[in-house]
C-alpha positions as CSV (number, residue, x, y, z in Angstrom):
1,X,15.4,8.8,19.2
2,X,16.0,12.1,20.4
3,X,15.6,15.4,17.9
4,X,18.2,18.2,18.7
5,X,19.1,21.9,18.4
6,X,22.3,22.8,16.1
7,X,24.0,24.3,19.3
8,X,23.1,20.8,20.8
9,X,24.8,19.4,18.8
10,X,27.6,21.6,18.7
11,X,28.0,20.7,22.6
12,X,27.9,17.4,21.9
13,X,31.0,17.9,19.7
14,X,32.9,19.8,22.1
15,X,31.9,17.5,24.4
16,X,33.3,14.3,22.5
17,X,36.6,16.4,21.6
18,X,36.9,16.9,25.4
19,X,36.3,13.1,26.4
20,X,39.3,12.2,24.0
21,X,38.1,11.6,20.4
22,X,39.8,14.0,17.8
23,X,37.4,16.4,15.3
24,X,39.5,14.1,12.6
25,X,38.1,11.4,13.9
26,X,34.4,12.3,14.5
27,X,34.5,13.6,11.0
28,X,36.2,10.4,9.6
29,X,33.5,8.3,11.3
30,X,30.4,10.4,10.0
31,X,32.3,10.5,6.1
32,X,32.5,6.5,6.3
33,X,29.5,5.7,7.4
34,X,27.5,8.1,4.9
35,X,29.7,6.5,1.9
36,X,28.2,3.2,3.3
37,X,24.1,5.1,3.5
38,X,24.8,6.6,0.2
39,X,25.9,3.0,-1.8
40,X,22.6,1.6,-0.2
41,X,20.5,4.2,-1.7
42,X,22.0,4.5,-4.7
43,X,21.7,0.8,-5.5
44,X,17.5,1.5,-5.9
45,X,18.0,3.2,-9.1
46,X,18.7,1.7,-12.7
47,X,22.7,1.6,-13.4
48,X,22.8,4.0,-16.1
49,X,21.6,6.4,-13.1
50,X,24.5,5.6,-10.6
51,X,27.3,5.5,-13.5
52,X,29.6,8.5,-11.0
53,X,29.3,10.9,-8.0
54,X,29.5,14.6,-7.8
55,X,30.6,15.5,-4.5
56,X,30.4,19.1,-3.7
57,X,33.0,20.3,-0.7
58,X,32.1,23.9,0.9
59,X,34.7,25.7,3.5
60,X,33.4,24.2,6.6
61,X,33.3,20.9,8.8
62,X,30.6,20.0,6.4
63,X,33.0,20.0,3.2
64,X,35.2,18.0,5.5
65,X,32.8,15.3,5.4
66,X,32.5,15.6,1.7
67,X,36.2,14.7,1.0
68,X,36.0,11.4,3.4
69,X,32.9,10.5,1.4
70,X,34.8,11.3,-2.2
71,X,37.6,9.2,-0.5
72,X,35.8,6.0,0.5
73,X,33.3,5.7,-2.6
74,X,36.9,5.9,-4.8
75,X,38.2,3.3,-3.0
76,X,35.0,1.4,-3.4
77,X,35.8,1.7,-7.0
78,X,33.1,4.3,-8.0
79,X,34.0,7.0,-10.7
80,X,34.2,10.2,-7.9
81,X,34.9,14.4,-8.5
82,X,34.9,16.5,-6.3
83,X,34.6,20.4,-6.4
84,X,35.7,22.5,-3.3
85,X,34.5,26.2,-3.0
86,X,37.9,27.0,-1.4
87,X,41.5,25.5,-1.3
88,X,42.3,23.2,0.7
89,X,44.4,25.3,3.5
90,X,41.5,27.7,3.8
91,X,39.2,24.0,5.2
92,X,39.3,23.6,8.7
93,X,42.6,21.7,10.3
94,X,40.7,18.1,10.6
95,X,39.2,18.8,7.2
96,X,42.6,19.8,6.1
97,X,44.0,16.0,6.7
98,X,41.2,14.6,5.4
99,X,41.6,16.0,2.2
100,X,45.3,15.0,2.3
101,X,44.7,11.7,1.9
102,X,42.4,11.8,-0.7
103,X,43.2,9.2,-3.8
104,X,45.6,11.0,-6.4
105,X,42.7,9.7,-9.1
106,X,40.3,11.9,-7.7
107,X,39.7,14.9,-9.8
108,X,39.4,17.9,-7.4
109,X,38.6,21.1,-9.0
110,X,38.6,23.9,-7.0
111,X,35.8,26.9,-7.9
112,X,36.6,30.2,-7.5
113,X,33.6,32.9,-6.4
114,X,34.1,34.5,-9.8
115,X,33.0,31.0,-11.3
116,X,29.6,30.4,-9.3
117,X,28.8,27.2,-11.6
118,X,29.9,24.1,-12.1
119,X,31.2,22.7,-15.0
120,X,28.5,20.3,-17.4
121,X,30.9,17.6,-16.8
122,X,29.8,17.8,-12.8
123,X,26.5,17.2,-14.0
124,X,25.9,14.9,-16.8
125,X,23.7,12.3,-17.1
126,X,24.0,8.9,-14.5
127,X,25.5,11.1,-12.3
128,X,24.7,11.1,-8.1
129,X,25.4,14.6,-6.2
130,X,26.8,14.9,-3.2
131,X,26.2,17.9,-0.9
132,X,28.5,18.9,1.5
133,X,28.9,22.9,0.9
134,X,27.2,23.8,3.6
135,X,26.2,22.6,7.3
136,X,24.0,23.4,10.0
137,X,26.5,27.0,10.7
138,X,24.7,29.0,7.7
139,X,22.8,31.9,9.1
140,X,20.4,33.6,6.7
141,X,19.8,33.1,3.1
142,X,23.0,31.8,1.0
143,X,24.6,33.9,-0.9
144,X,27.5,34.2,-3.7
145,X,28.7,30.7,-5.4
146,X,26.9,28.9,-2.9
147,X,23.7,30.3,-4.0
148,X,24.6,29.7,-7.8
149,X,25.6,26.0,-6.6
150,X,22.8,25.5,-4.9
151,X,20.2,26.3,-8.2
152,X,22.1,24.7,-10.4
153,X,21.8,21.7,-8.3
154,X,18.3,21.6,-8.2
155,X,17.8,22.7,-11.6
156,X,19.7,19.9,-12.7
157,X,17.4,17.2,-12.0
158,X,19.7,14.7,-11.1
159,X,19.5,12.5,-7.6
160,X,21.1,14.4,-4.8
161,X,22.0,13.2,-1.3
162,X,22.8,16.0,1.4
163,X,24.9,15.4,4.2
164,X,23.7,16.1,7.9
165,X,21.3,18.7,6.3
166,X,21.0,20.1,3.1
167,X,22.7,23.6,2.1
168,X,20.2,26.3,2.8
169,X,18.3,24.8,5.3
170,X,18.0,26.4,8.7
171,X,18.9,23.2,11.1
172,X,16.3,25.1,13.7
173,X,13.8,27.1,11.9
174,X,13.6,24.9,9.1
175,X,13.3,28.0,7.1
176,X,15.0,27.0,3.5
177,X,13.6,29.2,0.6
178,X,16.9,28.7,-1.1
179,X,18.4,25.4,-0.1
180,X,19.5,21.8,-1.8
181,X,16.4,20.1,-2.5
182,X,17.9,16.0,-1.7
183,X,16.2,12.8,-2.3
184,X,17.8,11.8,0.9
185,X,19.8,13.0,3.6
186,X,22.3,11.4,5.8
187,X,22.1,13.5,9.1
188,X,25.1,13.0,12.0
189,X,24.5,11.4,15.2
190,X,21.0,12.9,15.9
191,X,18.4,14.5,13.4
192,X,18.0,18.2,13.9
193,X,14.7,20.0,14.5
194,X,15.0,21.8,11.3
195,X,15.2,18.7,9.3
196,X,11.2,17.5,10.4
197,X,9.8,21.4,10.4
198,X,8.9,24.5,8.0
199,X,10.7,23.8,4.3
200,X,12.4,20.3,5.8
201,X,10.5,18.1,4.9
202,X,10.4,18.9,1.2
203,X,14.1,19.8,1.4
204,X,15.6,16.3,2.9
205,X,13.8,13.7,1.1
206,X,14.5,10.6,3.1
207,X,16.2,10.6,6.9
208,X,18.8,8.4,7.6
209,X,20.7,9.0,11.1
210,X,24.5,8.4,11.3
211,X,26.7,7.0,14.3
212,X,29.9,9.3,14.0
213,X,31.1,7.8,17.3
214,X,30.2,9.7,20.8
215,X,30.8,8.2,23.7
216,X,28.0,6.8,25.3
217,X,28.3,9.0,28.2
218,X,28.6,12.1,25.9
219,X,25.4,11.0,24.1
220,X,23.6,10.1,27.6
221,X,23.3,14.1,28.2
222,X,21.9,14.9,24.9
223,X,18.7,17.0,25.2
224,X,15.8,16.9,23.0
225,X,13.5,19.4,21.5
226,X,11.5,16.5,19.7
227,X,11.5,12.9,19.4
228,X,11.8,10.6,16.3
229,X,11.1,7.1,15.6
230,X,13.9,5.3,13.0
231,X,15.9,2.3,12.1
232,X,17.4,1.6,15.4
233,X,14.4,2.3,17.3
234,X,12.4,0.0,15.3
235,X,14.8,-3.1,15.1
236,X,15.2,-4.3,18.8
237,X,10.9,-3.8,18.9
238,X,10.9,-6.6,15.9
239,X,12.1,-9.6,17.9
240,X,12.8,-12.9,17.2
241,X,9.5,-15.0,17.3
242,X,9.3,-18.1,19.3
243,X,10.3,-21.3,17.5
244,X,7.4,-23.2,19.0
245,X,4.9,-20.9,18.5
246,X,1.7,-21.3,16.7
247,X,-1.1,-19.2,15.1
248,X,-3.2,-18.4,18.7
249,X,0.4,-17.1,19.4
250,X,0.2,-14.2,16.9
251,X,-3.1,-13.0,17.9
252,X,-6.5,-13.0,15.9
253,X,-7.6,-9.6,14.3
254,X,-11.0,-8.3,13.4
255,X,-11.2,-6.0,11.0
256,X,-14.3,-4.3,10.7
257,X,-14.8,-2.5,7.5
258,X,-15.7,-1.9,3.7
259,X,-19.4,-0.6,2.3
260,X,-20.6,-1.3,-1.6
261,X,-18.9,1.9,-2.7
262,X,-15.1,1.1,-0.8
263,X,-15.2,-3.1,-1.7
264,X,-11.3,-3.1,-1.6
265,X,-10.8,-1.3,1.7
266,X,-11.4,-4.4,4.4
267,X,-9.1,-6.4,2.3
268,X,-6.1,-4.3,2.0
269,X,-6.2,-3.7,5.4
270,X,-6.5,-7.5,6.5
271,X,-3.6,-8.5,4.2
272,X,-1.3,-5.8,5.9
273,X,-2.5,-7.0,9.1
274,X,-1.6,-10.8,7.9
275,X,1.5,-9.8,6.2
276,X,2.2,-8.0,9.9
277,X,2.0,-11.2,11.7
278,X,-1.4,-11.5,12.9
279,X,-2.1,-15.3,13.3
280,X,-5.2,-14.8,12.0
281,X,-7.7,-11.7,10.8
282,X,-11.2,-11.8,10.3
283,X,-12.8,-9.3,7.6
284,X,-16.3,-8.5,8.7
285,X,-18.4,-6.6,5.8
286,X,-21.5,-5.7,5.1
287,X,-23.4,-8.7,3.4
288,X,-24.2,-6.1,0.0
289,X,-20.5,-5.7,-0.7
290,X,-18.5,-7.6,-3.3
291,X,-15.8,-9.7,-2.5
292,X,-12.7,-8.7,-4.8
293,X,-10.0,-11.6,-5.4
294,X,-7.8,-11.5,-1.9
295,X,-5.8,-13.5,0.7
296,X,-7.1,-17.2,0.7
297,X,-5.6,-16.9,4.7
298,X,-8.5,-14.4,5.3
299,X,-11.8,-14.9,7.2
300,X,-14.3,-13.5,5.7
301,X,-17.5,-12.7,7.6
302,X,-20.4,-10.9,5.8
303,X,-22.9,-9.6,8.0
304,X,-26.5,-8.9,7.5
305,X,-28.6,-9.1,4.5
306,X,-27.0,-9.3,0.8
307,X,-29.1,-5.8,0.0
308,X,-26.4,-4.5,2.5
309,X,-24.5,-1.8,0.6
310,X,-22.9,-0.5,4.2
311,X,-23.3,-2.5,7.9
312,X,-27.4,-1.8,9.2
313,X,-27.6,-1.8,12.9
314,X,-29.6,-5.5,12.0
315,X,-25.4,-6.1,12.1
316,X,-24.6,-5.7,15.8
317,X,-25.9,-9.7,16.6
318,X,-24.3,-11.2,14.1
319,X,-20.7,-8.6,15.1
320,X,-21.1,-9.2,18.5
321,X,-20.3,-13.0,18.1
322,X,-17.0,-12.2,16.3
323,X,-15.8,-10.6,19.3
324,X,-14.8,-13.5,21.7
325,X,-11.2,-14.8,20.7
326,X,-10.4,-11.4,19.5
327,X,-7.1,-9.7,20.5
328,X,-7.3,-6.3,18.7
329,X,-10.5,-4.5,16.2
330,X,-9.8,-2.3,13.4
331,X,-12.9,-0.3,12.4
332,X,-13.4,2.3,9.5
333,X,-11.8,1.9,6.6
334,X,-14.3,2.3,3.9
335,X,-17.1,2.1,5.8
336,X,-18.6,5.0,4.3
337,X,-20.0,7.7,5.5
338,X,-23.4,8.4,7.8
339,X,-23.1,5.6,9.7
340,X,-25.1,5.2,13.1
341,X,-23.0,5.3,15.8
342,X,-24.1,1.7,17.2
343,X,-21.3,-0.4,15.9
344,X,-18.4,1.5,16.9
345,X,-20.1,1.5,20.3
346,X,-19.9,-1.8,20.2
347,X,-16.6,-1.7,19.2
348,X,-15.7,0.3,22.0
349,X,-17.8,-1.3,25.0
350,X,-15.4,-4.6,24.0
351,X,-12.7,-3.3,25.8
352,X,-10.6,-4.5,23.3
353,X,-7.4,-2.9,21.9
354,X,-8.8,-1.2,18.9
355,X,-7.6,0.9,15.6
356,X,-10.4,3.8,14.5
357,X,-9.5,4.8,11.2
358,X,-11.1,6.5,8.2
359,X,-14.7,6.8,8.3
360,X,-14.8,5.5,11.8
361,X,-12.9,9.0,12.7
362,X,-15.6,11.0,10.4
363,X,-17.6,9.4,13.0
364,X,-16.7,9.8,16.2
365,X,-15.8,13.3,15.3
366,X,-20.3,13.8,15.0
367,X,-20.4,11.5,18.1
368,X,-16.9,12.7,20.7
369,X,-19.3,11.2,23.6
370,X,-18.5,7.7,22.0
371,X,-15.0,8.3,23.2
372,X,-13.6,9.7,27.1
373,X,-10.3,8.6,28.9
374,X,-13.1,8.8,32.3
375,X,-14.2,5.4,30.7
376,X,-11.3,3.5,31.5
377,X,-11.3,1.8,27.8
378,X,-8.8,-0.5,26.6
379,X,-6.7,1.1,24.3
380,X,-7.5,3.2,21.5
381,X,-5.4,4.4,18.5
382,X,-6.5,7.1,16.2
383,X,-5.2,7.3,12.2
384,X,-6.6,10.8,10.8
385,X,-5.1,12.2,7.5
386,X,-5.3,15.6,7.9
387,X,-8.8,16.4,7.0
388,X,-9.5,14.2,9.1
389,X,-7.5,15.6,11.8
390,X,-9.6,19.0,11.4
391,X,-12.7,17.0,11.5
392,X,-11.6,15.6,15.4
393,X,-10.4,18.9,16.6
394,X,-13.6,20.7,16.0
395,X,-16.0,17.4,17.3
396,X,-13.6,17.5,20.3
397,X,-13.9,21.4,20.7
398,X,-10.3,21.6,19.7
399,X,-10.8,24.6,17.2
400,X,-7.9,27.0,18.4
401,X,-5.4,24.3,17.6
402,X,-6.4,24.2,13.3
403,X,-3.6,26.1,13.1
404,X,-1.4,24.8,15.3
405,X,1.9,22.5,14.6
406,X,1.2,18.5,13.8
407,X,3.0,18.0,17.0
408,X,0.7,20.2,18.8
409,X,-2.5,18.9,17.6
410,X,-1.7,15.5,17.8
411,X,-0.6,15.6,21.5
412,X,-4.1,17.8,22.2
413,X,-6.3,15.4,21.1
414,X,-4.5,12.5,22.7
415,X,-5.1,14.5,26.0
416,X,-8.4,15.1,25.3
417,X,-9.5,11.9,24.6
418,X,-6.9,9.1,26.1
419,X,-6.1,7.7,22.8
420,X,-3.1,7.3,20.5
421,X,-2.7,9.7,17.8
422,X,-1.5,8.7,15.0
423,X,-1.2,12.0,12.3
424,X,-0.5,11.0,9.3
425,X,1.4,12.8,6.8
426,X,5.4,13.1,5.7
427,X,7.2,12.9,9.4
428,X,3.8,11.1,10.9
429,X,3.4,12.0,14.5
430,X,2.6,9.8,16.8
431,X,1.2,11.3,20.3
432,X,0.4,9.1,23.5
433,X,-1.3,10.6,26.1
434,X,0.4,12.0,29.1
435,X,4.3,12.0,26.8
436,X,6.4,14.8,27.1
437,X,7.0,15.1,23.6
438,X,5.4,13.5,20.7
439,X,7.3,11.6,17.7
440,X,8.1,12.6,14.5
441,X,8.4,9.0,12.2
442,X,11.4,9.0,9.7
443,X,10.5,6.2,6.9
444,X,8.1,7.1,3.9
445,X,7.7,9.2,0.8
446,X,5.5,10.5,-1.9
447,X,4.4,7.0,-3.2
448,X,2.1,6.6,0.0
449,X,0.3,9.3,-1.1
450,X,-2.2,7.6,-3.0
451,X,-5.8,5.9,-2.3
452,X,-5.9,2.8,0.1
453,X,-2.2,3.2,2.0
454,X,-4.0,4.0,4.8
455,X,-6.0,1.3,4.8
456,X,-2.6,-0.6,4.8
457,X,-1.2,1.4,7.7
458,X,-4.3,0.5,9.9
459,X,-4.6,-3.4,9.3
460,X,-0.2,-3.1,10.0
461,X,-1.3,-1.7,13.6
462,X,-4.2,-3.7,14.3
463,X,-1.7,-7.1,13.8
464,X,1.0,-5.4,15.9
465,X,-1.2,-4.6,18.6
466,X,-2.8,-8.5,18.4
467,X,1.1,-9.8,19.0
468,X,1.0,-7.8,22.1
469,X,3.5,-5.0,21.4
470,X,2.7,-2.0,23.9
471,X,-0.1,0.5,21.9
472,X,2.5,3.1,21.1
473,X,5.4,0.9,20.3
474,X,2.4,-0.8,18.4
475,X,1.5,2.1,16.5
476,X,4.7,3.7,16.3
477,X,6.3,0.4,14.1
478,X,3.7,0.0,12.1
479,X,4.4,3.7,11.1
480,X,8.0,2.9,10.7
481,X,7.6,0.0,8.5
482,X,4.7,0.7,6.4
483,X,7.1,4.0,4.9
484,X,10.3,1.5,4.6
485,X,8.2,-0.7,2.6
486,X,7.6,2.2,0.4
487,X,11.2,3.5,0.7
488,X,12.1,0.0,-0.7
489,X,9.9,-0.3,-3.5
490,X,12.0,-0.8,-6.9
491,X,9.0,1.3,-9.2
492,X,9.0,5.0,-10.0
493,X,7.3,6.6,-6.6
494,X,4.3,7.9,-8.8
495,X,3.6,4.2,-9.7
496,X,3.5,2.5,-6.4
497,X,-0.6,0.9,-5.9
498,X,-1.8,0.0,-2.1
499,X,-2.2,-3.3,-3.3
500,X,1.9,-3.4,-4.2
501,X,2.8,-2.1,-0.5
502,X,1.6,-5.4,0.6
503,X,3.9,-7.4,-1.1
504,X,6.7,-5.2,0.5
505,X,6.0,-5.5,4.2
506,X,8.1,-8.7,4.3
507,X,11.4,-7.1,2.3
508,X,10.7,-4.6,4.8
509,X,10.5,-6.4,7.9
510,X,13.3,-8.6,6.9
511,X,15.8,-5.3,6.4
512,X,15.4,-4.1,9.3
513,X,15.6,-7.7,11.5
514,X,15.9,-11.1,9.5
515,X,14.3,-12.4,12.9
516,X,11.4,-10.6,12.3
């Protein structure tokens, strides 16, 4: 999916008005199918949460969208108010008939700049807010009742849900001292650079896109400044799975992994590669290290002596003889650290499609000889965190880029060394070698941030790479998925465990295809 500029955008608009749909309708399109983004998120919190909606209307287009959202939740019979910062024949003329037709039930108050607050009412208890006071237009900090609005939302500390982008925000800069701070927000037709850069991320919470209806020659000349991967790019790569398949079908993954110290690493990461649709994974651990109650459907190979705490190079016999019937490796996840570089060597000289993660990273940062596009490998994928990140650029004489965007030092190091970067964070990037632009992923949140996701993430890759996706697409889905099974988790984010993401790769996988 692309990523745009606000004056892209803007010509997009124009553009649509001049191929024959109306500003009315655009807007009616993007208010309908928020109402229908905002009901699906709302539904993940406890009833007494969701018991009515605040929806807050500014002067612009954006407000516009605010009254066809108050419209269509009323008429989906939730308890709505709405409170406009100006009367209604100071809104723009689409906006105007919009809020013409809103339902007589509604309460609409109307704030006067001597007010600057809203009422307590507006924000009791099980309420939702709505943002639509300001769009992607606002140049500069906000100022007047739009600042007051603004703080009192975020002081409030109630679940807020910004349309197209939240008030404050610079949609290019992404410059938002004083903005809305969302939980999600529901951005129109294409997500704008501002949304995935400087305060953004922290600002929008979760990114969900919006059709509001250009045509498709209109949305054929859009021209990005970034690339995203969401929803609709990850449903058509989920296809439906052959009827008559069976297991060799699927692929066979080897996950290479796990030391005495990190016993739960290897298994987490061959459950998410089962739970992926793998046909079948081998775990391969060092002999030393205990086995923690797991998948029954694993293969479990321990290698070398039982005085093992991390794999000896006495392993590479025994690991070579794993490799035939192998469609993709995943090494390094809890591996521990000072390993010899013999194994992943190994690895490597397979020519097999293979996931580095973790440890394996720590090492091939000491050893960047282990890896060179000149070797004509099979595919490689790289999964650093960010420390580990800084650990690769400075093994691969990368140092100038430390302080460089995510963008930028993801797409350097897939240069430098042929591989697939995956950078993990909020907005992961994925970076192929030789792409114009590297992608920003728009699934995840705060409840990944906690020990062993990442282990999940790389046994998720490993099993979409053994199905035989393409290595990007393979990466880039995993990505996806692993943060919409944390988006759909029902517990507090501070409560989600590793070991609960892997019960929510199916509910995951089934929302976005139930072919999958």
């Amino acid at each position: 999916m692309h990523v745009i500029s606000v004056n892209e955008m803007r010509r997009l608009d124009a553009a649509a008005m001049a191929a024959g749909i109306s500003g009315e309708q655009l807007m009616f399109n993007a208010g309908v199918h928020a109402a229908a983004e905002i009901l699906r998120f709302a539904e993940r919190y406890p009833r007494r949460h969701r018991q009515s909606f605040t929806v807050l209307a500014g002067k612009g287009n954006n407000g516009g969208d605010a009254w066809v959202v108050a419209a269509v939740l009323t008429k989906k019979g939730h308890r709505v108010a709405l409170f406009s910062t100006c009367p209604i024949a100071q809104l723009p003329e689409a906006a105007q008939r919009h809020a013409a037709k809103l339902p007589a039930t509604v309460p609409v108050t109307f704030l006067a700049e001597a007010e600057h607050a809203l009422p307590a009412s507006g924000l009791a208890s099980g309420t939702i807010v709505v943002d639509g006071l300001l769009g992607t237009g606002l140049r500069g900090e906000p100022i007047g009742i739009y600042a007051h609005l603004i703080a009192q939302v975020n002081a409030a500390g109630l679940p807020v849900i910004a349309l197209d982008i939240p008030s404050g925000l610079n949609g290019d800069t992404g410059h938002g001292a004083l903005a809305i701070t969302a939980d999600l927000t529901i951005t129109m037709a294409y997500p704008k650079i501002g949304l995935l850069t400087g305060d953004g991320p922290r600002r929008c919470g979760l990114i969900r896109i919006v059709d509001i209806g250009l045509p498709g020659p209109v949305a054929d000349t859009a021209v990005p400044v970034a690339a995203a991967f969401a929803e609709n790019d990850a449903r058509p790569r989920l296809a439906r799975r052959p009827f008559d398949a069976h297991k060799n079908t699927f692929g066979h993954v080897l996950c290479v992994a796990g030391s005495r110290q990190y016993p739960g690493a290897p298994f987490l990461a061959g459950e998410a590669a089962l739970r992926s649709g793998a046909g079948l994974v081998t775990v391969a651990i060092p002999a030393g290290t205990p086995c923690p109650p797991h998948a029954k459907a694993l293969i479990v190979a321990s290698i070398g002596s039982e005085h093992d705490a991390t794999f000896s190079s006495g392993a590479l016999p025994a690991m070579y003889e794993l490799l035939p019937g192998k469609n993709a490796l995943l090494y390094g996840p809890g591996t521990g650290r000072g390993q010899a570089p013999d194994l992943l060597r190994l690895l490597l000289d397979a020519r097999l499609p293979i996931v580095i993660d973790a440890d394996g990273l720590r090492l091939l940062a000491a050893g960047p000889e282990l890896l060179s596009p000149s070797q004509a490998m099979a595919p490689v994928i790289l999964t650093p965190h960010p420390g580990e990140m800084a650990a690769l650029l400075t093994g691969f004489r990368l140092q100038e880029l430390l302080s460089a965007s995510r963008p930028e030092q993801a797409k350097a190091l897939a240069a430098t060394t042929g591989a697939i970067v995956v950078l993990k964070g909020q907005g992961t990037i994925v970076a192929a070698p030789g792409a114009a632009l590297a992608s920003y992923n728009l699934s995840g949140n705060p409840a990944l941030a906690t020990a062993g996701t990442g282990d999940v993430l790389a046994g998720m890759i490993a099993a979409f790479l053994a199905q035989g996706l393409p290595p990007v697409d393979a990466a880039a889905l995993a990505v996806f998925v692993h943060g919409h099974a944390a988006d759909l988790a029902p517990a507090p984010q501070r409560s989600l465990l590793a070991d609960d993401l892997l019960s929510l790769i199916p509910a995951a996988l089934a929302d976005l295809n139930p072919l999958a």
